[in-house]
C-alpha positions as CSV (number, residue, x, y, z in Angstrom):
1,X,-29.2,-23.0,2.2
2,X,-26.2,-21.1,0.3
3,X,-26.7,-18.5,3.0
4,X,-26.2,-20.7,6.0
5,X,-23.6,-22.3,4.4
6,X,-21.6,-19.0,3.7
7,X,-22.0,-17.9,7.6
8,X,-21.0,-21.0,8.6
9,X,-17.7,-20.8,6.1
10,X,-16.7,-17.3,7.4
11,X,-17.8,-18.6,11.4
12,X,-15.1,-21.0,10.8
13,X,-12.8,-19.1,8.9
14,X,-12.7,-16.8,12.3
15,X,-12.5,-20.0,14.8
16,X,-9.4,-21.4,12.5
17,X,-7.5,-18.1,12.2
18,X,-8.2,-17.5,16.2
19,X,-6.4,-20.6,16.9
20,X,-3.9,-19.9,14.6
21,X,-3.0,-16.7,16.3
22,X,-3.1,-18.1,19.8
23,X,-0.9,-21.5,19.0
24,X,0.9,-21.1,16.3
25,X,4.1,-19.3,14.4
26,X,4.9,-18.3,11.3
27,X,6.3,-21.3,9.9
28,X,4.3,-24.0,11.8
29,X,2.0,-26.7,10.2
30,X,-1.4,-26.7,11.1
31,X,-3.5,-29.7,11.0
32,X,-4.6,-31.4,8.0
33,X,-8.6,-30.9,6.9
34,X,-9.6,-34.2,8.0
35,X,-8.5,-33.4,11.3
36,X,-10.0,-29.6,11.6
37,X,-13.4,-31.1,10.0
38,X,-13.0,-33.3,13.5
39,X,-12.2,-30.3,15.9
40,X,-14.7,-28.3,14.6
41,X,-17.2,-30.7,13.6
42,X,-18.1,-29.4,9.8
43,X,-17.3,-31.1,6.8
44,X,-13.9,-30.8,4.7
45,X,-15.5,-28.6,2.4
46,X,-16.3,-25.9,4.8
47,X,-12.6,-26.5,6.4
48,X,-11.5,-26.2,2.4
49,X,-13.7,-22.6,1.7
50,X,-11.9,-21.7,5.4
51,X,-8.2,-22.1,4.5
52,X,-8.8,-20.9,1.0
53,X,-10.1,-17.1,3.2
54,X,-7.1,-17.3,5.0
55,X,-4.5,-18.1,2.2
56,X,-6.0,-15.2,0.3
57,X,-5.7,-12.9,3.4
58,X,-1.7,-13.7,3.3
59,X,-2.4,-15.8,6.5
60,X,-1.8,-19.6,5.1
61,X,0.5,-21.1,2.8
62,X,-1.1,-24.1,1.1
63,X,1.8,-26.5,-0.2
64,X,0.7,-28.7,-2.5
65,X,1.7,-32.7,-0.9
66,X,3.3,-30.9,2.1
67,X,0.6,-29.6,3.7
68,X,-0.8,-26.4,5.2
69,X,1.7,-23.6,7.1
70,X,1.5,-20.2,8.8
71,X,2.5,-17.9,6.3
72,X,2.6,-15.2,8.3
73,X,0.7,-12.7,11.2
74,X,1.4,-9.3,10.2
75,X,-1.2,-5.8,10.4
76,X,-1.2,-6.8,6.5
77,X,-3.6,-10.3,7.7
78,X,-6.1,-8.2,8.8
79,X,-5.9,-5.2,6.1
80,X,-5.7,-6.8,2.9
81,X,-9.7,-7.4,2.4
82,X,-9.6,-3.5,2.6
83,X,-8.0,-2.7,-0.9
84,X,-10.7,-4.9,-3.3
85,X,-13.6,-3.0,-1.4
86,X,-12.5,0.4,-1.9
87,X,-11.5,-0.4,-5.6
88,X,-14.8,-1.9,-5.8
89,X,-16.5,1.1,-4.3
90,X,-14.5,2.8,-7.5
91,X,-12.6,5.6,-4.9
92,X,-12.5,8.8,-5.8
93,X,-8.7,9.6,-6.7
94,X,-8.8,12.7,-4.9
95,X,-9.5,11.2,-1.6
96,X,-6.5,8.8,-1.9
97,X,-4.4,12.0,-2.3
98,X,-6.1,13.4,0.5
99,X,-5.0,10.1,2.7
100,X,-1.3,10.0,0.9
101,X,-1.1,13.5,2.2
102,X,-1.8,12.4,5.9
103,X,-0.1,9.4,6.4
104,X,2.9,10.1,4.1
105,X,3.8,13.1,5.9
106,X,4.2,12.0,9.0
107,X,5.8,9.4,7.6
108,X,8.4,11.6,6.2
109,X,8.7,13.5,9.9
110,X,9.2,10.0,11.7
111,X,12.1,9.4,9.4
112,X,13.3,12.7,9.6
113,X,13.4,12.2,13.6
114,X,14.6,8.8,13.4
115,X,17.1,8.8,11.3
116,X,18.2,7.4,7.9
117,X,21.3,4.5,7.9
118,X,24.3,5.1,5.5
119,X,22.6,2.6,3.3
120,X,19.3,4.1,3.4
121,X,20.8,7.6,2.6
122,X,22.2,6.0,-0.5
123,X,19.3,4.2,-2.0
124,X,17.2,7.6,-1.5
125,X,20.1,9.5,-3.6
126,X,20.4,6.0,-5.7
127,X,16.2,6.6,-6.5
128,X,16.5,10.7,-7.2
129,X,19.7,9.8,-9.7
130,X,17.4,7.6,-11.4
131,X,14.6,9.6,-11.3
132,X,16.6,12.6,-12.7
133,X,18.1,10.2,-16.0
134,X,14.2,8.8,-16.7
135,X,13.3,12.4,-16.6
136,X,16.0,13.4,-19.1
137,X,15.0,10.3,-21.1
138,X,11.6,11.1,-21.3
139,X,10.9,8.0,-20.0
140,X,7.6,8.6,-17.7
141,X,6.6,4.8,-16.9
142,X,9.9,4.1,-15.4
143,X,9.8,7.8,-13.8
144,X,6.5,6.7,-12.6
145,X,7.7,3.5,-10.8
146,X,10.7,5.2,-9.4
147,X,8.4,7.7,-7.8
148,X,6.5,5.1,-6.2
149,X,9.7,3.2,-4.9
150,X,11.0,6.6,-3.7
151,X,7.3,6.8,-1.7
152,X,7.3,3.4,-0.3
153,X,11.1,4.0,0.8
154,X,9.9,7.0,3.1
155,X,6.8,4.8,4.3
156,X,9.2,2.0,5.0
157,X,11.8,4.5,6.8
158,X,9.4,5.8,9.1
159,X,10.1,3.1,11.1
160,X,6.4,2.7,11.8
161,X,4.6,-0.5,10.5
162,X,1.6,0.5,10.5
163,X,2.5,3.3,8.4
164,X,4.2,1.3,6.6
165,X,1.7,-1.2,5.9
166,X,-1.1,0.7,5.3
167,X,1.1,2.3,2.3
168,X,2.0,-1.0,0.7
169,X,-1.8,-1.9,1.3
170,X,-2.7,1.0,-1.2
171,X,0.0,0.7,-3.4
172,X,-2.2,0.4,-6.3
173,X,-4.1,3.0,-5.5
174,X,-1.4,5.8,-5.2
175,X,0.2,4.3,-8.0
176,X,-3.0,5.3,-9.8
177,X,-2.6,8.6,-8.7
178,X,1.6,9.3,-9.3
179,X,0.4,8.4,-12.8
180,X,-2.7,10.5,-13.0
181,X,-0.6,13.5,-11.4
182,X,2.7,12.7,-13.4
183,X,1.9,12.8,-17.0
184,X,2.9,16.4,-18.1
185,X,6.4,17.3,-17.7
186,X,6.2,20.7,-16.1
187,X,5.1,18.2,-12.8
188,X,7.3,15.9,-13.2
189,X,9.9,19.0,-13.0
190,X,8.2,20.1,-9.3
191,X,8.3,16.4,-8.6
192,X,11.9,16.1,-8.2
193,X,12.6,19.4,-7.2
194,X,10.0,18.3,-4.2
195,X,11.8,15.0,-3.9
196,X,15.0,16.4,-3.1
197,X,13.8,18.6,-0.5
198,X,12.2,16.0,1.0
199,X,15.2,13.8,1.5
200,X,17.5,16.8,2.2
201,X,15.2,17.7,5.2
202,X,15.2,13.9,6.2
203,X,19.3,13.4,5.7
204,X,19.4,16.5,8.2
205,X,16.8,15.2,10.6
206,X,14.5,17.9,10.1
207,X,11.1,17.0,10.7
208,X,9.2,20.1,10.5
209,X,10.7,20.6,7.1
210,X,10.3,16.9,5.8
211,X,6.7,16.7,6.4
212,X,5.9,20.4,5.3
213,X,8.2,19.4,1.9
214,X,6.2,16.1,1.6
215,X,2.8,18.1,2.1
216,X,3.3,20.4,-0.4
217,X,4.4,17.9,-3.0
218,X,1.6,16.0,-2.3
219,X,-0.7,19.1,-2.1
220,X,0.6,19.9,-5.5
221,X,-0.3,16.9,-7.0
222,X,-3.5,16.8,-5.6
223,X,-4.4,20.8,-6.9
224,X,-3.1,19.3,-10.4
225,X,-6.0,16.3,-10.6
226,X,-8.2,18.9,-9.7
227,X,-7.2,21.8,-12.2
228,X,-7.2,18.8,-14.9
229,X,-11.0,18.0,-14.3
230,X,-12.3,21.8,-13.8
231,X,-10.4,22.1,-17.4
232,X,-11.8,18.8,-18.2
233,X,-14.9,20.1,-17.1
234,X,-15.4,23.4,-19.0
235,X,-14.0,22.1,-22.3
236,X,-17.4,19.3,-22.0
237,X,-19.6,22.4,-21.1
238,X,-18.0,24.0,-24.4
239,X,-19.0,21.6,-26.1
240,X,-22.6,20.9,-25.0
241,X,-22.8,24.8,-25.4
């Protein structure tokens, strides 16, 4: 009975979210339970398990005594169920880096070919300044947050939003691996010398160079999780020797 009752849930959760799409904005109100249990003949519970999917998909934006409203219909409605399953699935940290090192590349050559504004020029410069004083400081959890800022910038100035969307989807994820890969300071050292060749080669629209400079600082990352755990690796075997 719990089965049905779950198929029904996500049948309706579909039928609600279709008719959102096709007759409503961002912004509207959508009918109250009562009146949804009507249209599509189920009970208010099933229209209640229904909104609650969509809410939690970033779709619906329950107001307590106002009612119901479109929150919003962005690529990140459909993608957000993606990010519990694959941290569920307990993702290798490796193959994140492998898909930072794809989509954050040509990230970095769209802005490169598109162009950064003034203002975007200066919070890139803004982030590296920072980045250089945390550095200094010793400081590697706010280094660590800069460098994802920094990352999210380039996704954001890609001018692509799928790109872009996809990134903030797996923020938690490559925020695992920045502070996996930036934890010993002779990378957090290649991290900013990468960082500034990065945004040099996007300030002079460059894109061959931005996404080769993004690739390798990636890349370099990347070898450094896997030099950790051959090290990590041997010294286990030592010890079992």
């Amino acid at each position: 009975m719990a089965g049905c009752r779950e198929r029904l849930g996500d049948r309706i959760t579909t039928e609600i979210q279709d008719l959102i799409f096709s007759e409503y904005k961002q912004g509207d109100k959508i009918p109250t339970e009562g009146e949804l249990a009507k249209q599509f003949s189920v009970s208010r519970i099933t229209i209640r398990e229904a909104i609650t999917n969509l809410k939690s998909k970033g779709i619906l934006d329950v107001r307590q005594g106002d009612g119901t409203f479109v929150s919003g219909l962005t690529p990140s409605s459909f993608m957000k169920p993606i990010l519990p399953m694959l941290k569920l699935r307990s993702t290798d940290i490796e193959d994140i880096f492998e898909v930072r090192i794809l989509i954050e590349t040509k990230a970095a050559q769209l802005a490169a070919s598109k162009g950064l504004t003034a203002a975007e020029s200066d919070k890139l410069a803004g982030i590296l300044k920072y980045m250089d004083q945390a550095a200094i400081d010793k400081n590697t959890i706010h280094y660590n947050d800069l460098d994802l800022e920094f990352h999210q910038c380039i996704a954001e100035y890609s001018r692509n939003e799928v790109i872009s969307t996809i990134h903030e989807l797996l923020l938690d994820l490559i925020k695992e691996t920045i502070q996996k890969a930036c934890s010993w300071p002779e990378h957090i050292i290649n991290s900013i010398i990468y960082h500034n060749r990065i945004v040099k080669a996007i300030v002079d629209q460059d894109p061959e160079n931005a996404g080769k400079m993004m690739s390798r600082h990636l890349s370099d990352g990347l070898d450094f999780i896997r030099k950790s755990r051959s090290e990590d690796t041997k010294e286990k075997d030592n010890r079992l020797a």
